[in-house]
BAFI-3210 file (N, C-alpha, C; in Angstrom, 3 decimals, decimal comma, padded with zeros to 6 digits):
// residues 190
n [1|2|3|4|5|6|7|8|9|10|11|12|13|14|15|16|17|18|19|20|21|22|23|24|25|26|27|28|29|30|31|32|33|34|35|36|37|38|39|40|41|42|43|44|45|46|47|48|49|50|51|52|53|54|55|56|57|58|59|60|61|62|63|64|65|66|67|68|69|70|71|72|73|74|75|76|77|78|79|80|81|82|83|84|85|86|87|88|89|90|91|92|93|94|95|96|97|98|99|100|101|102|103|104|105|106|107|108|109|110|111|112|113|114|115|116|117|118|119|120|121|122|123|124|125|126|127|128|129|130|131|132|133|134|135|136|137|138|139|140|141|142|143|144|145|146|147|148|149|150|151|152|153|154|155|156|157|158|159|160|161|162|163|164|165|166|167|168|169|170|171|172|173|174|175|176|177|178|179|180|181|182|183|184|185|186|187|188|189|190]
n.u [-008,622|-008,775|-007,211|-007,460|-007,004|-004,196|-002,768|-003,889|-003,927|-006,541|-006,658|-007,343|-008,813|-008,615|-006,550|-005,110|-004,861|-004,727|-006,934|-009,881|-011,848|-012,785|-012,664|-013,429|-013,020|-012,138|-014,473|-016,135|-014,922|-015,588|-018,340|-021,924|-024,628|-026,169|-029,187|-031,168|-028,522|-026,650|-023,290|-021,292|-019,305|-016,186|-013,144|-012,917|-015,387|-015,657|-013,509|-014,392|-016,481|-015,682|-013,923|-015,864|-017,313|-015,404|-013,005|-014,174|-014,670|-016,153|-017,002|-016,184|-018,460|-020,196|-018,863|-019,445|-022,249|-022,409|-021,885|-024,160|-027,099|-030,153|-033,451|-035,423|-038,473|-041,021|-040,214|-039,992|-037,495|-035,886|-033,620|-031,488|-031,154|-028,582|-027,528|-028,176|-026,002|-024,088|-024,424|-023,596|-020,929|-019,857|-020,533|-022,144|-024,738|-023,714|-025,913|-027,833|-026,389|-025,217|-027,828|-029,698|-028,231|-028,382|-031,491|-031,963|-030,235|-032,192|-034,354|-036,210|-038,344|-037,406|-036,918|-035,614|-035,875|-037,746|-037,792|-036,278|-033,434|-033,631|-031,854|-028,252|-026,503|-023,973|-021,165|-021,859|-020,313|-017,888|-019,441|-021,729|-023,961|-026,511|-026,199|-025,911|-028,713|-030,168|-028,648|-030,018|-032,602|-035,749|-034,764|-035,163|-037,874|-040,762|-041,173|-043,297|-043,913|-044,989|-047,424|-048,509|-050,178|-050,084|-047,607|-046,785|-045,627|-044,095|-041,979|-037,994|-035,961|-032,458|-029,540|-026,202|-023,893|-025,124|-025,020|-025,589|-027,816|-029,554|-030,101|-031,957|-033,942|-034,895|-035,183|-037,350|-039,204|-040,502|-041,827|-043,586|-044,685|-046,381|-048,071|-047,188|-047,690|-045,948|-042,703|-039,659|-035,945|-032,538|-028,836|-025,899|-024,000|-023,092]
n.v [-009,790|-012,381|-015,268|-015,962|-013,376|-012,343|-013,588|-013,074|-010,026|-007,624|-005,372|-002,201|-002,724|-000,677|001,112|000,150|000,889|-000,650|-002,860|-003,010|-004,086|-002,413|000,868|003,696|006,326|005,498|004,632|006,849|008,204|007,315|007,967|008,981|006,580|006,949|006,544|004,324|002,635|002,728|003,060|004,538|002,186|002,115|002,649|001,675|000,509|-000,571|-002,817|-004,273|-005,438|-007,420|-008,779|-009,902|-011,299|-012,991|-014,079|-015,152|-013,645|-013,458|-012,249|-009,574|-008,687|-007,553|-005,673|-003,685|-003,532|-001,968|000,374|001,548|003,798|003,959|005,418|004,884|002,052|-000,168|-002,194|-005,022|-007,348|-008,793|-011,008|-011,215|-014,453|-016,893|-018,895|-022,794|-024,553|-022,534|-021,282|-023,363|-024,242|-021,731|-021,125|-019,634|-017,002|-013,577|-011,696|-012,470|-013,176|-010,345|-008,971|-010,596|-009,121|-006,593|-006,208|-007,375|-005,017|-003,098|-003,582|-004,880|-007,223|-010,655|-012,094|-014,857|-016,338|-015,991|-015,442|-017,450|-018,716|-020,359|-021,626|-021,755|-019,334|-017,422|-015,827|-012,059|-010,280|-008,486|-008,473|-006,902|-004,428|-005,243|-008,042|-008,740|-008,614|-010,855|-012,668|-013,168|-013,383|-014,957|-016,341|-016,064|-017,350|-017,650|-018,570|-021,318|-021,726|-019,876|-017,529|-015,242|-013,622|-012,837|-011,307|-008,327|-006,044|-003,020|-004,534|-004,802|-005,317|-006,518|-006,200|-006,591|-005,644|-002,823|-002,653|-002,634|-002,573|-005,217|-007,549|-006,720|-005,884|-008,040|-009,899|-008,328|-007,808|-010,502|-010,709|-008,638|-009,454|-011,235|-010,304|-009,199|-005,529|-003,071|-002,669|-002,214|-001,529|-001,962|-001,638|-002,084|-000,754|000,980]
n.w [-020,061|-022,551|-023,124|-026,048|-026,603|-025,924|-027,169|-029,429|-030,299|-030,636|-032,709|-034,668|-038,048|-039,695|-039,026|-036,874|-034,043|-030,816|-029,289|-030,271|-033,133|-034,756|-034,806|-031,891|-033,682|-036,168|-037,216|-037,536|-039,173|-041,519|-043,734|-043,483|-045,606|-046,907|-048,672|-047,100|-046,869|-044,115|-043,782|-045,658|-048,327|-047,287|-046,213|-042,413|-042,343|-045,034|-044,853|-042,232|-043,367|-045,378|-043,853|-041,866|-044,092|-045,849|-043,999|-042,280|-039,871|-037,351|-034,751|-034,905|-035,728|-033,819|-033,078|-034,958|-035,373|-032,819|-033,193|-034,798|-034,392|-034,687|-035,266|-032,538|-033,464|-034,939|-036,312|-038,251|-039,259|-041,818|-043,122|-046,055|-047,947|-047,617|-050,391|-049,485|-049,440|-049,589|-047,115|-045,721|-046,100|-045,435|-042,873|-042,204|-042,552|-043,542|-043,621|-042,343|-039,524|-039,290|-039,167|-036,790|-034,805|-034,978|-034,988|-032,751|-030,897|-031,505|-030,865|-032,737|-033,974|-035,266|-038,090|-040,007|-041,394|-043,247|-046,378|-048,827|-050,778|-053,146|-055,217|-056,147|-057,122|-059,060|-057,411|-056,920|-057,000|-058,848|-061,227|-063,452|-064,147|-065,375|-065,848|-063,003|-062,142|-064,005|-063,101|-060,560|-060,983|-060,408|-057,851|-054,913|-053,095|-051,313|-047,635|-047,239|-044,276|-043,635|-042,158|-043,728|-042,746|-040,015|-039,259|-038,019|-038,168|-040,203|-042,952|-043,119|-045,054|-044,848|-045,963|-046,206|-047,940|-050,289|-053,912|-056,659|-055,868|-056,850|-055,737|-053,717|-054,972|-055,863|-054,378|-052,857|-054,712|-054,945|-051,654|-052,408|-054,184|-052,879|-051,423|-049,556|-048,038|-047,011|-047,236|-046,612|-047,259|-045,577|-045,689|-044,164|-045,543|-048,285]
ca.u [-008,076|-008,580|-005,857|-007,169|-006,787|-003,219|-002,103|-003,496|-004,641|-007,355|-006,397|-008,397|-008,387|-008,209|-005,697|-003,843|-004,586|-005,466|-008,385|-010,994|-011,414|-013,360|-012,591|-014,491|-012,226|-012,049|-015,320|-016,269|-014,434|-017,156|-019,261|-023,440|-024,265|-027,351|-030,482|-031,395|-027,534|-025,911|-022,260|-020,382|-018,629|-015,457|-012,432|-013,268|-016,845|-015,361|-013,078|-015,188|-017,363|-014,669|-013,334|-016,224|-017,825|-014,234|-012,010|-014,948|-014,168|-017,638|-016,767|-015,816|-020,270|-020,506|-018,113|-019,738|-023,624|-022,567|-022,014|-025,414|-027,860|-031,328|-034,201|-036,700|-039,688|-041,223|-039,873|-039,355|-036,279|-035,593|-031,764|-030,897|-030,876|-027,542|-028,156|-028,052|-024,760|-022,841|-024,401|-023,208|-019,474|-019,134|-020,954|-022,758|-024,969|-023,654|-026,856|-028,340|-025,431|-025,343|-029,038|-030,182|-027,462|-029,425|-032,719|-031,832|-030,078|-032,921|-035,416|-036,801|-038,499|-036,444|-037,671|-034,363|-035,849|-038,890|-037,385|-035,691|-032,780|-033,664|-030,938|-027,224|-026,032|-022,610|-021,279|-022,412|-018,667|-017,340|-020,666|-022,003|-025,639|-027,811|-025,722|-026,354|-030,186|-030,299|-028,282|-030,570|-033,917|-036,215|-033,940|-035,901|-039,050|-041,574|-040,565|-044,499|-044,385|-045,297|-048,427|-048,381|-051,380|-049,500|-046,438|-047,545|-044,979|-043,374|-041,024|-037,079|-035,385|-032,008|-028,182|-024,651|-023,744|-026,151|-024,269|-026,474|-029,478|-030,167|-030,275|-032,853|-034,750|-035,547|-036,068|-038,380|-040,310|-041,200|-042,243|-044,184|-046,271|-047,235|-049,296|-046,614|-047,509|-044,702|-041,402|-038,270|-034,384|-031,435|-027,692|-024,977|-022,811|-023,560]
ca.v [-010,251|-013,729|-015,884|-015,640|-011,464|-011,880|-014,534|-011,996|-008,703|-007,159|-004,109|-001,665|-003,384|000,492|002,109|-000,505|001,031|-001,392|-002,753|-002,928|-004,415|-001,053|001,942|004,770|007,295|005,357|004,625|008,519|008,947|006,617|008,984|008,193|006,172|007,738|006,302|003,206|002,719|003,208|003,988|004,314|000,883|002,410|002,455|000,395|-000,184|-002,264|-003,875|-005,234|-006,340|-008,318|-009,698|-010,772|-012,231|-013,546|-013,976|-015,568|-012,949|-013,048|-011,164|-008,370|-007,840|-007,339|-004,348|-002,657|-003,315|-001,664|001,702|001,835|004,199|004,308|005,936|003,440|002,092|-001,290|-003,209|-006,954|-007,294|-010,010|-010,761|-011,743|-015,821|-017,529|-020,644|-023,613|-024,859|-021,376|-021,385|-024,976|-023,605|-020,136|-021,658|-018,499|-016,276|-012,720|-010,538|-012,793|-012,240|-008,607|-008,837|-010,354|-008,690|-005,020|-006,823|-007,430|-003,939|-002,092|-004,039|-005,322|-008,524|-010,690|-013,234|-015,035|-017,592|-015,689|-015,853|-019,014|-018,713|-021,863|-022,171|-021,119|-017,881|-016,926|-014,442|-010,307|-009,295|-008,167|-008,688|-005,631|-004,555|-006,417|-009,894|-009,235|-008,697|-012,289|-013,717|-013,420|-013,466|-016,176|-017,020|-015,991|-017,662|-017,188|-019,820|-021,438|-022,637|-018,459|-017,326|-013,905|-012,333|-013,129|-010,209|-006,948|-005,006|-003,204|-005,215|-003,875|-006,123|-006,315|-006,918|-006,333|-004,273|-002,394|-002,178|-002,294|-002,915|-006,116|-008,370|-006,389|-005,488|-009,273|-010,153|-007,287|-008,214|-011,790|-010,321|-007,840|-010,090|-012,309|-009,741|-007,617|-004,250|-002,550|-003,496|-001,439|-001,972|-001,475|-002,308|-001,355|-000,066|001,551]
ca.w [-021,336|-022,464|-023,537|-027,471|-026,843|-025,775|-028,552|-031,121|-029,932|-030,835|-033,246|-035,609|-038,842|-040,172|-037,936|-036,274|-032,582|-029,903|-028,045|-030,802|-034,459|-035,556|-033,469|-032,738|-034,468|-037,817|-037,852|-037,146|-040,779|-042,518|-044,254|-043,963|-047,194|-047,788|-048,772|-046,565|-046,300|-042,647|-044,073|-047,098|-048,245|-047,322|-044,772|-041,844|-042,616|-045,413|-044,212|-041,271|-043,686|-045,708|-042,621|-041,310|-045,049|-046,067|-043,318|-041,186|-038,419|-037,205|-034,059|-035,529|-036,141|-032,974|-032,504|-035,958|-035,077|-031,582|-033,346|-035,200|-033,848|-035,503|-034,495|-032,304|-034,447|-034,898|-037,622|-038,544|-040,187|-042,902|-043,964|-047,513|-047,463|-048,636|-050,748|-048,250|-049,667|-049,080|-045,879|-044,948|-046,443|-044,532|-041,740|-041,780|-043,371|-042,828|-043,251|-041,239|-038,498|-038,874|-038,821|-036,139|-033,288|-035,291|-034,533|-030,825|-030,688|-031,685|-030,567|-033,503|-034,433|-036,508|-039,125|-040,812|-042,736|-044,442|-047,432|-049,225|-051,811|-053,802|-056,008|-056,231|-058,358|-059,144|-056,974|-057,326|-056,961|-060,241|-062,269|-064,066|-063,800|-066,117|-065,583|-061,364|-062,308|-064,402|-062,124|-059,235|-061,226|-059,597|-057,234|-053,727|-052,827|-049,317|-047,192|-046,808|-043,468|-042,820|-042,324|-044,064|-042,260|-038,878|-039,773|-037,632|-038,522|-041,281|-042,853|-042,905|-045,810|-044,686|-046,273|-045,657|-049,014|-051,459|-054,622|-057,898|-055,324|-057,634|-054,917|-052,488|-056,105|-056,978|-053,319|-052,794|-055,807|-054,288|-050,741|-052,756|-054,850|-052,161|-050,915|-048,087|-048,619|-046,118|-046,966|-046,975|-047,104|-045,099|-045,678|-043,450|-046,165|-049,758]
c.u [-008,041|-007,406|-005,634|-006,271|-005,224|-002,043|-001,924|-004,443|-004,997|-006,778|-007,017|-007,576|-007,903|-006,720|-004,278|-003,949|-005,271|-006,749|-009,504|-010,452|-011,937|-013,262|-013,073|-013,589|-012,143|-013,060|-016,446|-015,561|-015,228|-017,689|-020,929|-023,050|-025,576|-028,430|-030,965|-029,911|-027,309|-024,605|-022,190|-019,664|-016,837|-014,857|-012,381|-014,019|-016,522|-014,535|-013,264|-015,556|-016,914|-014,291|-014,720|-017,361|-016,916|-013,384|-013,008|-014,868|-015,736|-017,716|-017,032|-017,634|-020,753|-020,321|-019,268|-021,007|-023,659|-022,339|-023,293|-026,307|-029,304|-032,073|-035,137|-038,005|-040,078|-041,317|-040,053|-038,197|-036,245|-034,669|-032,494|-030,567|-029,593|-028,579|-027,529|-026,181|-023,963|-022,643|-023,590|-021,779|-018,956|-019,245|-021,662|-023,533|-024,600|-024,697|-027,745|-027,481|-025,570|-026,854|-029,846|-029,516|-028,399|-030,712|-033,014|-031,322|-030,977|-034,505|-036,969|-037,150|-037,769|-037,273|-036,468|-034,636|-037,432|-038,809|-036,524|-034,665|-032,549|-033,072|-029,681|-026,758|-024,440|-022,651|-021,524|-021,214|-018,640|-018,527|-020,884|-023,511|-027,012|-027,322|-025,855|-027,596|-030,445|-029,878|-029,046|-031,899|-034,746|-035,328|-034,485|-037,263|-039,364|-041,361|-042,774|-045,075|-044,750|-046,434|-048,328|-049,391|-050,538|-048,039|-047,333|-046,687|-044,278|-041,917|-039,728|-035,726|-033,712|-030,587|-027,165|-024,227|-024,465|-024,755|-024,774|-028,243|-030,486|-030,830|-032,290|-034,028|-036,028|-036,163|-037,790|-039,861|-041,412|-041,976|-043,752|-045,726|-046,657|-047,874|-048,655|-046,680|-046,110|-043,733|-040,324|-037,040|-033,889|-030,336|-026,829|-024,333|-023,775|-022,511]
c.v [-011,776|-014,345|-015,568|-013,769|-011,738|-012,739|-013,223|-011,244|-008,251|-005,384|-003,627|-002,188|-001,855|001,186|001,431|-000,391|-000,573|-001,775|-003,330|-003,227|-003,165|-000,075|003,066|005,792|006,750|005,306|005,968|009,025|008,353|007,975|008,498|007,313|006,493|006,827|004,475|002,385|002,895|004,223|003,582|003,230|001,187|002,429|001,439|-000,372|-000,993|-003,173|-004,758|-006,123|-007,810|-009,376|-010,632|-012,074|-013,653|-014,491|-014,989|-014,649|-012,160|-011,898|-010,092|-007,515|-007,045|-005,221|-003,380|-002,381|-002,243|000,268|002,078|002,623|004,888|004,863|004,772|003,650|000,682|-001,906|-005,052|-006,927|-008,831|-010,038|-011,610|-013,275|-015,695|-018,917|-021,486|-024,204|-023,727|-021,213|-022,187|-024,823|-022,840|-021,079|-020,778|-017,647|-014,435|-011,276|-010,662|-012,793|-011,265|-008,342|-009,124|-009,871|-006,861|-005,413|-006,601|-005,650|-003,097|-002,443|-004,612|-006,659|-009,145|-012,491|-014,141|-016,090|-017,651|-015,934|-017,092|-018,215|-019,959|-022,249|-021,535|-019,729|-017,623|-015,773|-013,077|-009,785|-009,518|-008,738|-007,287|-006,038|-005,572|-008,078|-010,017|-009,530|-010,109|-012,737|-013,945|-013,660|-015,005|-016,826|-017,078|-016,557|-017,465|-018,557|-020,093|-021,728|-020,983|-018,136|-015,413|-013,043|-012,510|-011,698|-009,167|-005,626|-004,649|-004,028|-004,797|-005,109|-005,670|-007,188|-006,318|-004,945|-004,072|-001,757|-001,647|-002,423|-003,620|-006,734|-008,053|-005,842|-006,594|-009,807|-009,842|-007,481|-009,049|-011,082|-009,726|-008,179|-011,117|-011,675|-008,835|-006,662|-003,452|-003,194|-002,129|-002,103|-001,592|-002,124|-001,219|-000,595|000,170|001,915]
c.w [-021,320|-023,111|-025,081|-027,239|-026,728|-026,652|-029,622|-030,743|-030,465|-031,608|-034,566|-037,108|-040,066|-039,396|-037,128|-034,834|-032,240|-028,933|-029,122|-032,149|-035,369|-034,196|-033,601|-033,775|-035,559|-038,360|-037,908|-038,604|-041,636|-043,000|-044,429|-045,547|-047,543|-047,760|-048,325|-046,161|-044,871|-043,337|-045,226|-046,699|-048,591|-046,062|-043,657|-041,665|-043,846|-045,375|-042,891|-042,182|-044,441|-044,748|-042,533|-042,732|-045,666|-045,542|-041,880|-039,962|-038,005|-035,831|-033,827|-035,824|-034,895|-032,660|-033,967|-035,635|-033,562|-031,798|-034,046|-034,455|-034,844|-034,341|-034,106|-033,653|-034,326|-035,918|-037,278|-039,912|-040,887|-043,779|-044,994|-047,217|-048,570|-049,154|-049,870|-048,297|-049,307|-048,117|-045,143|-044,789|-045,421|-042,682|-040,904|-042,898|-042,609|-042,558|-042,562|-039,873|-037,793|-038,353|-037,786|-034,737|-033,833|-034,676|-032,900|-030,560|-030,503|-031,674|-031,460|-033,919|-035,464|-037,290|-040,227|-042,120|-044,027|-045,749|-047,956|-050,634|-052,610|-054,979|-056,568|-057,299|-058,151|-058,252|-057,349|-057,834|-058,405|-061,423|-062,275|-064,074|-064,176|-065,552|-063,841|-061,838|-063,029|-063,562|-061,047|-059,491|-060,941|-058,603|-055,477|-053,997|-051,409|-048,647|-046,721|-045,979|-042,873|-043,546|-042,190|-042,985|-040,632|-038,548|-039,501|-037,718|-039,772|-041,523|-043,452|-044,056|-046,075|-045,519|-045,914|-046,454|-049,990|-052,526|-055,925|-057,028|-055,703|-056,517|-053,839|-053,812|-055,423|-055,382|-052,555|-053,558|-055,401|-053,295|-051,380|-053,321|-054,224|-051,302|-049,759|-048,550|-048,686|-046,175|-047,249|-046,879|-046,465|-045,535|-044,730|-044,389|-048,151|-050,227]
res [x|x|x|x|x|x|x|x|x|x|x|x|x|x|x|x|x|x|x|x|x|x|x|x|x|x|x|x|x|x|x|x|x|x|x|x|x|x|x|x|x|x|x|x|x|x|x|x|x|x|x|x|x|x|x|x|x|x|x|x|x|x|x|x|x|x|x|x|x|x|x|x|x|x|x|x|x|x|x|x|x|x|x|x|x|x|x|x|x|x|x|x|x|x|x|x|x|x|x|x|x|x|x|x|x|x|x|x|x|x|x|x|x|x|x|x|x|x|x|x|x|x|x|x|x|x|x|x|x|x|x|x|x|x|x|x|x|x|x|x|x|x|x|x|x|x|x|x|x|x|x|x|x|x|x|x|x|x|x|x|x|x|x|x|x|x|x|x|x|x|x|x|x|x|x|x|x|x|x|x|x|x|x|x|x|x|x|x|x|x]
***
């Protein structure tokens, strides 16, 4: 136990027990989330994710990516860019975070800066469908210092939470029409 642990001990941000910020038993009540999802955006799968988008409690990615179990395969994963300013703010992007400790987990190539978010958008939270979809329209570009034909694997277009699935739409789109055939999504939570 290090000195932080015994200041402020380590307890399930669901449950309250000790030891761990997600424990297995709460996160054993998650429910899948279905289609390119991991879990439902519920219980302690969202309040990790809170913590660690919010609350900075980057940590906390560690313990959640460490329950993931996919099947092997050979991806390249590519998080969701923040705009540089949110980045500079948080002092983090968290689907790049979550993304590349999944990457390393599962032995997947990771690519964080394929994409570019070249110019700020109001946050997703509490927007309704059509006003996410404007809000994010043109907003990803291919970062050009990548040489597309160089990418040997499918590519695994990754975020934190799929909610209207605007975000991983408009991203998708870009990737799409610059000639990547193979692209899919993941988010931890749905």
């Amino acid at each position: 136990m290090d000195l932080l642990d015994f200041i402020f001990p380590k307890k399930c941000l669901e449950c309250g027990t000790g030891g761990k910020y997600v424990c297995e038993g709460c996160i054993k009540k998650v429910p899948p989330g279905g289609s390119n999802s991991i879990w439902r955006y519920e219980g302690v799968v969202r309040k990790a994710i809170i913590a660690i988008k919010y609350k900075f409690a980057t940590e906390i990615a560690d313990e959640l990516i460490g329950y993931i179990n996919l099947p092997p395969s050979k991806q390249t994963l590519v998080p969701i860019p923040s705009y540089w300013y949110k980045q500079n703010f948080r002092g983090f992007n968290q689907a790049e975070l979550l993304g590349e400790k999944l990457a390393t987990k599962m032995g997947w190539k990771f690519i964080p800066d394929l994409l570019i978010k070249k110019k700020p958008t109001l946050p997703q939270v509490g927007l309704k469908g059509n006003v996410r979809r404007q809000n994010l329209k043109g907003v990803f570009v291919l970062n050009p210092t990548y040489l597309l034909s160089t990418i040997r694997y499918p590519l695994v277009l990754f975020d934190d939470v799929y909610t209207t699935g605007s975000t991983l739409k408009e991203a998708m789109r870009v990737l799409k029409e610059s000639g990547i055939k193979k692209v899919s999504s993941l988010t931890i939570a749905r």
